[in-house]
MARTOR-114229 format. One record per residue (C-alpha): residue in three letters; x, y, z. Coordinates in pm, whole numbers. Example, Ala and Ser with C-alpha at 12.3 -4.5 7.8 and 13.67 -1.06 7.14 Angstrom:
MARTOR-114229
 code      x      y      z
  ALA   1230   -450    780
  SER   1367   -106    714
END
This chain:
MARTOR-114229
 code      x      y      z
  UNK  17359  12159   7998
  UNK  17116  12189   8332
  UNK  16852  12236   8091
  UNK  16877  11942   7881
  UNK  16935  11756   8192
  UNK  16569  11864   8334
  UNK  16374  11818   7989
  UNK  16547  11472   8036
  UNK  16416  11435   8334
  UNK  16066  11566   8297
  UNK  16038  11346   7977
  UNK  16151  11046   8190
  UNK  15839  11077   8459
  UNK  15626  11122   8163
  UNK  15687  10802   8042
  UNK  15701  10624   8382
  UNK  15374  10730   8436
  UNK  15223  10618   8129
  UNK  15386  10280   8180
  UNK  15248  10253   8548
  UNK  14904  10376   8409
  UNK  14891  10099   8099
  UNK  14942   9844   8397
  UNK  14683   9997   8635
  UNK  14450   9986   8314
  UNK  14455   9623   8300
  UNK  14418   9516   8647
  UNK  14030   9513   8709
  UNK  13907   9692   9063
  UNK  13827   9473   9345
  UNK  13482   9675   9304
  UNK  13417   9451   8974
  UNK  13569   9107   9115
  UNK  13312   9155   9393
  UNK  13024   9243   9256
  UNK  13082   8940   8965
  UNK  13091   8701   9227
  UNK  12807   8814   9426
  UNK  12596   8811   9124
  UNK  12697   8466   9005
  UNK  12847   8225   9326
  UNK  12942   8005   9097
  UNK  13233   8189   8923
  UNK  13386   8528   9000
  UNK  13522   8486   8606
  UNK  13184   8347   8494
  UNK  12925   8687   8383
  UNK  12728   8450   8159
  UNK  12346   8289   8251
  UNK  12162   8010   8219
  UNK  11959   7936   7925
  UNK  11579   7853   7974
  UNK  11381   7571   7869
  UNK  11214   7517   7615
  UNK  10879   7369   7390
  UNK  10663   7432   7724
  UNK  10354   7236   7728
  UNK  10079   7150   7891
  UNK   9799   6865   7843
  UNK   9476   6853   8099
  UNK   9238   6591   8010
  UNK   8851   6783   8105
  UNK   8705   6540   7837
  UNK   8813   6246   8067
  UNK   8561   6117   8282
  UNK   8714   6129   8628
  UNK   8437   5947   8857
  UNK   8494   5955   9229
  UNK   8376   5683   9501
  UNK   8050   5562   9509
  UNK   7858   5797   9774
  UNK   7824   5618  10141
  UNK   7633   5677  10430
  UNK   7793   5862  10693
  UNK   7528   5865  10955
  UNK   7145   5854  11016
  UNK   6866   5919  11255
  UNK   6508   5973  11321
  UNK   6281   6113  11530
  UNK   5890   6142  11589
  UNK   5611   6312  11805
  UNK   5235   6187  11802
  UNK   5126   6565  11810
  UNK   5325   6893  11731
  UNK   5369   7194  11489
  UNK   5755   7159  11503
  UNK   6040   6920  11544
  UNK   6381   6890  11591
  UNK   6581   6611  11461
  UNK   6999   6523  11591
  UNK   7227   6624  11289
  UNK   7361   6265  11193
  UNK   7731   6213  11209
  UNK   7856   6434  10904
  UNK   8115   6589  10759
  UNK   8190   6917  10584
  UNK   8062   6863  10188
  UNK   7876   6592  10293
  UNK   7489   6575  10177
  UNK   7232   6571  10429
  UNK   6893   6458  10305
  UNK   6579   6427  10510
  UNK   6204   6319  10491
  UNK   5909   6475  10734
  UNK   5588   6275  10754
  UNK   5253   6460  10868
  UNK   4993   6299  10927
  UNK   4670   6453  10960
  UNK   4303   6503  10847
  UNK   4379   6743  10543
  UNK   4744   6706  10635
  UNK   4913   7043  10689
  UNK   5242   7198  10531
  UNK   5598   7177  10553
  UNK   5875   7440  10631
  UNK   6219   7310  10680
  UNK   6484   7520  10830
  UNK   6684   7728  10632
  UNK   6906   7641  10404
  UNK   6810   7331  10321
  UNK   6632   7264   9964
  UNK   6311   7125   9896
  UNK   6248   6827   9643
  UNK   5894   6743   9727
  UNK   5574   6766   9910
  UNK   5318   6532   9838
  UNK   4988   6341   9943
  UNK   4868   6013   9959
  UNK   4496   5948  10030
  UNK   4333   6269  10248
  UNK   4540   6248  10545
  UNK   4912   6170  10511
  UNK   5198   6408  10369
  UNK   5538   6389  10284
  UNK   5812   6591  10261
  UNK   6184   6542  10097
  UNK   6442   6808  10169
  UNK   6840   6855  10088
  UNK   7138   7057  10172
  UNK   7559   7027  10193
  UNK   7676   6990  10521
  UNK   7845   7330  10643
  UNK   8177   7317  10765
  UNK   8001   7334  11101
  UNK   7706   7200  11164
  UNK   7433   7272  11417
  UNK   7352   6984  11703
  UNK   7009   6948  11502
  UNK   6807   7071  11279
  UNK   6383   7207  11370
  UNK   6130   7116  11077
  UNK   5773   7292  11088
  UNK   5422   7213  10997
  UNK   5192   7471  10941
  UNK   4960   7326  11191
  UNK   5000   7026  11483
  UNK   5003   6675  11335
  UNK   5176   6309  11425
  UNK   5492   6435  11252
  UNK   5815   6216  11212
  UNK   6186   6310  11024
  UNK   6435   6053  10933
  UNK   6783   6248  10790
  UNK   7075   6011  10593
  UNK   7417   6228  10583
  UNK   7619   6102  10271
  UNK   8004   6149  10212
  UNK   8163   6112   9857
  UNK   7827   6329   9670
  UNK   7868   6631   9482
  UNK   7463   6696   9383
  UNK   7118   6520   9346
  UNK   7149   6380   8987
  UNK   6737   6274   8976
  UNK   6482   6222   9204
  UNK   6111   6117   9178
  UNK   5765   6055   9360
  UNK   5487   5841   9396
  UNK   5155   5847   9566
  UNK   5011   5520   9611
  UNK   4716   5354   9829
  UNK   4749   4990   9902
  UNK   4947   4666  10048
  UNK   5238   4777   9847
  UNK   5456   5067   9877
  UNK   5675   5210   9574
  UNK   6017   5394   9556
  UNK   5984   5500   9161
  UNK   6266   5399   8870
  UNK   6519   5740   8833
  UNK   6783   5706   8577
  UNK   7120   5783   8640
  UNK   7330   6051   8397
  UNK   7656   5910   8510
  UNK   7786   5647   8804
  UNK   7865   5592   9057
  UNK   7564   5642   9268
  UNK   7332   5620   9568
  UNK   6995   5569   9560
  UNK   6822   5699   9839
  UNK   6491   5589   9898
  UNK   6193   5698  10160
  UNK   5864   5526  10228
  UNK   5569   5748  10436
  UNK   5243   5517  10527
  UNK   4970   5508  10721
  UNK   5012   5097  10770
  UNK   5183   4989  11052
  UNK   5462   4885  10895
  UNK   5691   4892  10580
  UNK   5940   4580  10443
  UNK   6249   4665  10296
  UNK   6264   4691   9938
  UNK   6490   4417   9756
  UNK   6872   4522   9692
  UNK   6813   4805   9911
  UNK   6926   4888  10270
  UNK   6728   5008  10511
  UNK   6913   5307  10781
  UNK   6639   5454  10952
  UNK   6254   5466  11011
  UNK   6000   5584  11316
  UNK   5661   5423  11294
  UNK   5594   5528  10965
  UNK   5855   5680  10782
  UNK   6131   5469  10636
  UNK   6477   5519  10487
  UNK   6625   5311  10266
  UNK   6961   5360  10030
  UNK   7134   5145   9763
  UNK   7495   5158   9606
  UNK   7441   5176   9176
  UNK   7726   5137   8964
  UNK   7588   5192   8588
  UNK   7378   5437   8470
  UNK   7046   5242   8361
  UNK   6698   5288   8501
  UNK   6722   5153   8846
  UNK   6341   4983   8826
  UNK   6086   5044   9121
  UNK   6183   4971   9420
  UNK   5879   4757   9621
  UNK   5824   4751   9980
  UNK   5570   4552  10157
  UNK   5322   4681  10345
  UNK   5128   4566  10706
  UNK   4812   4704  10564
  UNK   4677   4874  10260
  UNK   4723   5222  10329
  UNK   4790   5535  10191
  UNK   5179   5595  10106
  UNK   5415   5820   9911
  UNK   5769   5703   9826
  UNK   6052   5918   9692
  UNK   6346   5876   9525
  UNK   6685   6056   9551
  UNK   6986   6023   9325
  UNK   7329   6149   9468
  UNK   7632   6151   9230
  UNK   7972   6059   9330
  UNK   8178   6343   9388
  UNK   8425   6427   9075
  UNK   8804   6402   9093
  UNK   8931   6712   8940
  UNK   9157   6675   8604
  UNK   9532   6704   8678
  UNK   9771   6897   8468
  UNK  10088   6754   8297
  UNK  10308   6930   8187
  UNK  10672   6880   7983
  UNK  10946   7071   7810
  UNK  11281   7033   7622
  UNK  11587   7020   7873
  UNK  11803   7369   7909
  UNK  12127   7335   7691
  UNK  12277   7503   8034
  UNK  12521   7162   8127
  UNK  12578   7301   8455
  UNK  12189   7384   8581
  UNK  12011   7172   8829
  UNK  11687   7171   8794
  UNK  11393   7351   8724
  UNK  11135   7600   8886
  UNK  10769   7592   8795
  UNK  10539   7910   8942
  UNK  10176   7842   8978
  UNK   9925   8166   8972
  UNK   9739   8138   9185
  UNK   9946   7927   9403
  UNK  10305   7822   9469
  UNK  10703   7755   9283
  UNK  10785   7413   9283
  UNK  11142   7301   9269
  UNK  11228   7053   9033
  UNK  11558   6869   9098
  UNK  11772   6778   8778
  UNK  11836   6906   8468
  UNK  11761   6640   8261
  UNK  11402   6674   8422
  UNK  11164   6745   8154
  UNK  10782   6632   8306
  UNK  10586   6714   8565
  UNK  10224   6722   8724
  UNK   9998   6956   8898
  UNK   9757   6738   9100
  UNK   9661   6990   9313
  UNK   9452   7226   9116
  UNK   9054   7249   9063
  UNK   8820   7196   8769
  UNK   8663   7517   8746
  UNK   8993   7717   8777
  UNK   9213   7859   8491
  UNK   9602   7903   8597
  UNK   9910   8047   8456
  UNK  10232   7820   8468
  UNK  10574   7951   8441
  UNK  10918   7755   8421
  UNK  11260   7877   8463
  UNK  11617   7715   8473
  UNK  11818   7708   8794
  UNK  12193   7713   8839
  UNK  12292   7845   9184
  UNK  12108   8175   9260
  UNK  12062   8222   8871
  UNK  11728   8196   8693
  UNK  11678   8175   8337
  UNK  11361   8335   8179
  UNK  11033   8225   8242
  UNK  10825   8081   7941
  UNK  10467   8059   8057
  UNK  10167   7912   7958
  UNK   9779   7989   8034
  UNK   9563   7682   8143
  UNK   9194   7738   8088
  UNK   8930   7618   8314
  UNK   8756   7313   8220
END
């Protein structure tokens, strides 16, 4: 009798504990609650994620023309000496990426040569008649420039610089000379590729004085070296440019074409809206660059207008729902 009463017994703690253990086995840990709702702050129930968008596309226009404004004169100077080898001329008021283009006039019984300082590039040096040379010279403006700049001559001569900075340029499109000997001076015809542009024009003579050519504006001269400039909108043959003389006289005039500085092509981009009800918004990662946060599910466009020409980038996108992110389609964006 005591033994059936302990096989009762044992048999009745086996079966409690397989009851207790069948309701343990059901309960989840608080180890799993926690670590679902860390991972997802949205719901400690909710172990699902958020669906990407999709049909990610881009469309950058490089075939677009994208002119920029016309280029403008900054700033402008001159300076002159009756009898030197070298001269210094006060950097104009100017501008990082600005263009800085200058003229030197020698004067001089076989007229010597010019050297201009370095870094600036030469266009032209030419003679009128058997005593007067000319020089044209250009260069960007460095992010900081000098107080002035020292031209040369390879021997002393009446020697005179006028410099014209220009904002809004991004190169010399076309430029051309002219010797001439006479009561008129010429800046010659230069055809634009593409406008907006500035003419720039420079008259060096031997006659006492030089008028200012028609449509043109004149920014700077000494006693015999002129600078004149003209805004040009289309891209015909601008004619020759005329200016009147005191006295006929030997002269050379030069012309300069700056182009307008180019707007760089932005990027647009769109996409088919996450089926993810409960995202907000998107992310889009730039390399090289940044993430930008786009609010709204519903959201399916965007631009980049911060990016350059010459550069090729990689987008991605991802959804956002709380701390989730979906996966990241991506697309490559060539340079133009």
């Amino acid at each position: 009798m005591g033994s059936r009463r302990r096989v009762l017994s044992i048999v009745g703690s086996v079966l409690l504990i397989a009851v207790v253990g069948s309701c343990l086995a059901v309960v989840p840990a608080a180890g799993a609650a926690f670590r679902g709702t860390t991972a997802n702050p949205v719901s400690a129930l909710d172990v699902g994620s958020v669906a990407p968008p999709t049909s990610f596309a881009y469309n950058r226009a490089c075939t677009v023309s994208h002119p920029g404004t016309t280029p403008a004169v900054r700033g402008s100077g001159s300076t002159s000496n009756s009898n030197t080898s070298s001269l210094a001329i006060s950097t104009p008021s100017t501008a990082s990426g600005d263009y800085l283009v200058a003229a030197v006039y020698a004067q001089k019984s076989s007229p010597p040569t010019i050297t201009p300082p370095s870094g600036w590039t030469a266009l032209y040096s030419q003679t009128a008649g058997t005593n007067v040379r000319v020089g044209v010279y250009y260069r960007e403006s460095p992010g900081s420039s000098p107080s002035s700049y020292t031209f040369s001559l390879s021997s002393s001569a009446e020697m005179e610089i006028v410099m014209g900075s220009y904002s809004n340029t991004n190169s010399v499109d076309a430029s051309n000379v002219v010797s001439t000997t006479g009561s008129t001076g010429q800046i010659p015809s230069v055809t634009p590729s593409a406008g907006p542009t500035r003419l720039v024009g420079f008259i060096g003579t031997a006659a006492a004085s030089a008028g200012t050519p028609s449509g043109m504006t004149q920014r700077s001269s000494g006693s015999s070296l002129y600078l004149f400039d003209q805004s040009i909108a289309g891209t015909g043959a601008t004619g020759t440019k005329n200016s009147s003389l005191s006295g006929s006289a030997a002269t050379v005039g030069v012309a300069v074409l700056l182009t307008a500085a180019t707007i760089d092509p932005d990027v647009d981009f769109s996409w088919t809206a996450t089926v993810t009800t409960s995202a907000t918004g998107y992310e889009i990662t730039r390399t090289v660059g940044s993430t930008t946060g786009i609010s709204g599910r519903t959201t399916t466009s965007w631009t980049d207008t911060t990016t350059s020409a010459n550069t090729a980038y990689t987008y991605s996108i991802s959804s956002v729902r709380g701390s989730w992110r979906s996966t990241s389609p991506s697309v490559n964006v060539p340079a133009c």
